[in-house]
C-alpha positions in Angstrom: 54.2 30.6 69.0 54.8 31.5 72.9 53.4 29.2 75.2 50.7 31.0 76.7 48.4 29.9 79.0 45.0 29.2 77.4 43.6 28.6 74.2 44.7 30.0 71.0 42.3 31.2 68.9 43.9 32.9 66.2 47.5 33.3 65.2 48.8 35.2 61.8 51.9 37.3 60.5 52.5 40.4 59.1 55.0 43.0 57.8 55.2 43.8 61.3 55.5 40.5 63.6 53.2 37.8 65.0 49.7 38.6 66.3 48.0 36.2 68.6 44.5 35.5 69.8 44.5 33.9 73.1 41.0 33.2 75.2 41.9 32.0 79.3 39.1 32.0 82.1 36.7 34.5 80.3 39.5 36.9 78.9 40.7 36.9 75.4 43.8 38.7 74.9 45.5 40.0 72.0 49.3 39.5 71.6 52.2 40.5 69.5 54.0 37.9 70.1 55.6 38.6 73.4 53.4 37.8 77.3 52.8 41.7 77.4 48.6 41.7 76.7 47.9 44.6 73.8 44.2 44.2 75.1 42.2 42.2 77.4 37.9 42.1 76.8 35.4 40.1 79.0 33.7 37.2 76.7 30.5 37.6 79.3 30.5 41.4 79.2 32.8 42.5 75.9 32.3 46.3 76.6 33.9 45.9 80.2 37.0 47.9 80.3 39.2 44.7 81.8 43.1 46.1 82.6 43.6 48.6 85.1 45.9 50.7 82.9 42.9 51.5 80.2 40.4 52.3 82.9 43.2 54.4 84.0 43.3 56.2 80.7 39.7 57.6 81.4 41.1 59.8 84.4 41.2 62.4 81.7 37.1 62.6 82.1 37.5 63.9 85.6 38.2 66.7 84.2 36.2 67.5 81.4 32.4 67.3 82.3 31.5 67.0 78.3 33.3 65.5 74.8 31.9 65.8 71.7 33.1 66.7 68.5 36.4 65.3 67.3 39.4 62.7 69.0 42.2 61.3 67.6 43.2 58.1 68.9 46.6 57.2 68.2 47.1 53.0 68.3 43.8 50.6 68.3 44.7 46.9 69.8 41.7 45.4 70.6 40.0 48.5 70.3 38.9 49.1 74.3 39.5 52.5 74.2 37.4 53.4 70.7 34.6 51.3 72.2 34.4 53.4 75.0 34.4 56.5 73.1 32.1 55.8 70.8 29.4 53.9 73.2 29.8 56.4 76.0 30.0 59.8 74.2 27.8 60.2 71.3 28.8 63.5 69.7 31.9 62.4 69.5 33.3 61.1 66.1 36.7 59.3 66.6 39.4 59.1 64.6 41.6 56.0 64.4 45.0 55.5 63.3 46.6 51.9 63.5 49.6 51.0 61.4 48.8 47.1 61.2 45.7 46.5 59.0 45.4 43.2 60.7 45.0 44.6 64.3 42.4 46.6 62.4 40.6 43.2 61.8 41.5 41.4 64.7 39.5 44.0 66.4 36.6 44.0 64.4 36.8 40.0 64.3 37.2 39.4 67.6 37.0 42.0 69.9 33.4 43.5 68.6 34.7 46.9 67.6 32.1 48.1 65.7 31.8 49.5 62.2 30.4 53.0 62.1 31.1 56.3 60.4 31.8 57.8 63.9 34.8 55.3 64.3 36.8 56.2 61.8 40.0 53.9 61.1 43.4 55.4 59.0 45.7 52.2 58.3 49.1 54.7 58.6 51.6 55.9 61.3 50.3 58.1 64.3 53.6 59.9 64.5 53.6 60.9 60.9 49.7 61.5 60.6 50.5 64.2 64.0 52.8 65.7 61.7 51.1 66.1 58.3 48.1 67.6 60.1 50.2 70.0 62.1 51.8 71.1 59.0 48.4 71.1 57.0 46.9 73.0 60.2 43.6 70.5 59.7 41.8 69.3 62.8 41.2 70.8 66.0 40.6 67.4 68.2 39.3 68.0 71.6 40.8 64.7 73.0 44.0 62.9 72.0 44.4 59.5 73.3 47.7 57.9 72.7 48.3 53.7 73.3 50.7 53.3 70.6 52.7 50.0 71.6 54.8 47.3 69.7 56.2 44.5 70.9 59.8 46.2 71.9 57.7 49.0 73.6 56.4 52.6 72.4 56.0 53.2 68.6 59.6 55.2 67.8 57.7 57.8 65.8 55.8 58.9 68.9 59.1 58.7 71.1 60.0 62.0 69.9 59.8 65.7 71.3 58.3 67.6 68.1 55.5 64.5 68.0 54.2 66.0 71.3 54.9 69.5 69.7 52.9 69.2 66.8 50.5 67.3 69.1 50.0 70.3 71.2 48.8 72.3 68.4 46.5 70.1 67.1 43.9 70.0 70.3 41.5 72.7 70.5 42.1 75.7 73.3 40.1 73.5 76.1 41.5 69.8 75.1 43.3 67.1 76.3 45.9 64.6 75.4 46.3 61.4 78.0 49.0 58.8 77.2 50.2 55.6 78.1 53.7 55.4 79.1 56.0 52.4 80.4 58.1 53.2 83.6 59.0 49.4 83.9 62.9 48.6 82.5 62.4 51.3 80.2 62.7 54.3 82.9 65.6 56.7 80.7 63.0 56.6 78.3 60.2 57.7 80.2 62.0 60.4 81.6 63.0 61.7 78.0 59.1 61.1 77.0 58.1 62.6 80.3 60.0 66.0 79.8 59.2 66.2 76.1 55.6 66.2 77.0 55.5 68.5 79.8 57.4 70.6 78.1 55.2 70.9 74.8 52.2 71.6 77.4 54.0 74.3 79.4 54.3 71.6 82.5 50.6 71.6 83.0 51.0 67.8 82.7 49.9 65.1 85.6 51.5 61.6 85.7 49.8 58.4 87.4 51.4 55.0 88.2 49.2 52.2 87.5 49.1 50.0 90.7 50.9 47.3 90.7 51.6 47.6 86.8 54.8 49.3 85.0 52.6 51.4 83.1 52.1 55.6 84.0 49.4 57.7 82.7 50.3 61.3 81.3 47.0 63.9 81.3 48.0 67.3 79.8 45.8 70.3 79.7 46.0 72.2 76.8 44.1 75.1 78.6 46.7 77.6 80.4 43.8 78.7 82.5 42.4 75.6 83.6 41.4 75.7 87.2 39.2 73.3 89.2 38.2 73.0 93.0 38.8 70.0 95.1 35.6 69.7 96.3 33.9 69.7 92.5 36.4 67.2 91.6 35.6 65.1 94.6 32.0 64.6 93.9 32.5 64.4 90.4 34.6 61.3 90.5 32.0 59.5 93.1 29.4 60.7 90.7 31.3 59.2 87.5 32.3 56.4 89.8 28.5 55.1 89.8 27.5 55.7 86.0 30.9 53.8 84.7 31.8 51.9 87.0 35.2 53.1 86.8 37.5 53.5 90.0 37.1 57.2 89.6 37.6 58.4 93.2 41.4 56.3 93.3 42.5 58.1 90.4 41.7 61.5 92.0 43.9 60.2 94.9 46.7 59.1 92.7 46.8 62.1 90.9 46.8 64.2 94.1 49.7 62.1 95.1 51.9 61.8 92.7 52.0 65.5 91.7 51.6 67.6 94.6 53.3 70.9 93.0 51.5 70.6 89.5 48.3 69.5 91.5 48.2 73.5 93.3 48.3 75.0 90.1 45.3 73.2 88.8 43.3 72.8 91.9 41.9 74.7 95.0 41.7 72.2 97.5 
């Protein structure tokens, strides 16, 4: 065991590595063995989204006024990102996959993710589950959220340009995919990432740095004709800003920033 700072609450081992259960002013964090956090929840308000780089991952909602029907969510930790979905969106039913059936557990154990039949949980590999489907041609998911991280960094199966291919063609005509990336020590591959993805979406991909954090946010738009006005995106992330509690209005900003040329194509300022 690391020496973290807090108290350990749970430590085990599987086919995969160590996972850890620390709890330190309030937080509890879940660990695979290494300082990097896999998840962070509140123990005074547990459906909180706590790091800056998951509250990051709901820029994609900016953009698409309604969800329901079906996501895919590639990668669980904790499970921050399938609470959201399921508590904030209804009609939604999300699917799950998470190759470590004790993450699946840890979650459930420890980080209240609920059981439900609209969160659905496949114990396999995201990379090879994107694949089967695209060959099967089954699914048409409306949102694709990928956080699919080890230890050593992203899952090898999703570092790879057909993943994003078969990907592509597995959202419906008006979806999304949004994805965490690392831009940290790992920046050759985040370029290679970067480029696959944009590439798969016909470069109508944004990125976002994560302030003060290694991590960058990819949003693709599956929609070739996807078109939005400044001023409608404006007051829709003060208006989203007020019912989440989500530093909406920033991530307008940063997006604006950080992708000036793609930004025109998307947007009538």
């Amino acid at each position: 065991m690391r020496n973290y700072r807090g108290r350990l609450i749970y430590e085990g081992l599987d086919d995969d590595g160590v996972v850890e259960v620390i709890d330190d002013g309030g937080l509890r964090s879940l660990h695979f063995g290494s300082e990097s956090r896999q998840t962070s929840m509140s123990l005074d308000k547990p459906d909180e989204l706590v790091l800056a780089y998951i509250r990051a991952m709901t820029s994609w909602h900016l953009f698409m006024p309604a969800l329901a029907g079906e996501v895919l969510v590639i990668g669980l930790g904790g499970g921050s990102i399938s609470k959201f979905l399921f508590q904030r969106f209804p009609d939604c039913h999300v699917k799950i996959i998470e190759p470590r059936r004790s993450v699946v557990w840890l979650a459930r154990r420890y980080f209240a993710l609920p059981v439900d039949p609209r969160l659905d949980i496949l114990i396999g590999d995201g990379g090879e589950y994107v694949r089967c489907n695209r060959l099967a041609q089954q699914k048409r998911y409306r949102l694709i959220v990928i956080d699919a991280f080890d230890h050593e960094g992203i899952a090898p199966s999703i570092a790879r340009a057909h993943f994003f291919q078969a990907a592509q063609a597995m959202l419906a005509d008006d979806g999304m995919l949004v994805i965490n990336l690392w831009g940290g020590a790992g920046q050759s591959q985040f370029q290679k990432i970067s480029a696959w993805l944009s590439a798969a979406f016909s470069w109508r991909v944004l990125f976002m740095p994560v302030s003060d954090k290694g991590n960058i946010i990819g949003l693709a738009f599956n929609n070739p004709d996807a078109r939005y006005t400044g001023q409608w995106l404006k007051d829709r992330s003060i208006t989203l800003e007020r019912q989440f509690h989500i530093e909406f209005p920033l991530f307008l900003k940063a997006l604006q920033k950080h992708n000036a040329r793609i930004f025109e194509h998307l947007v009538s300022l």
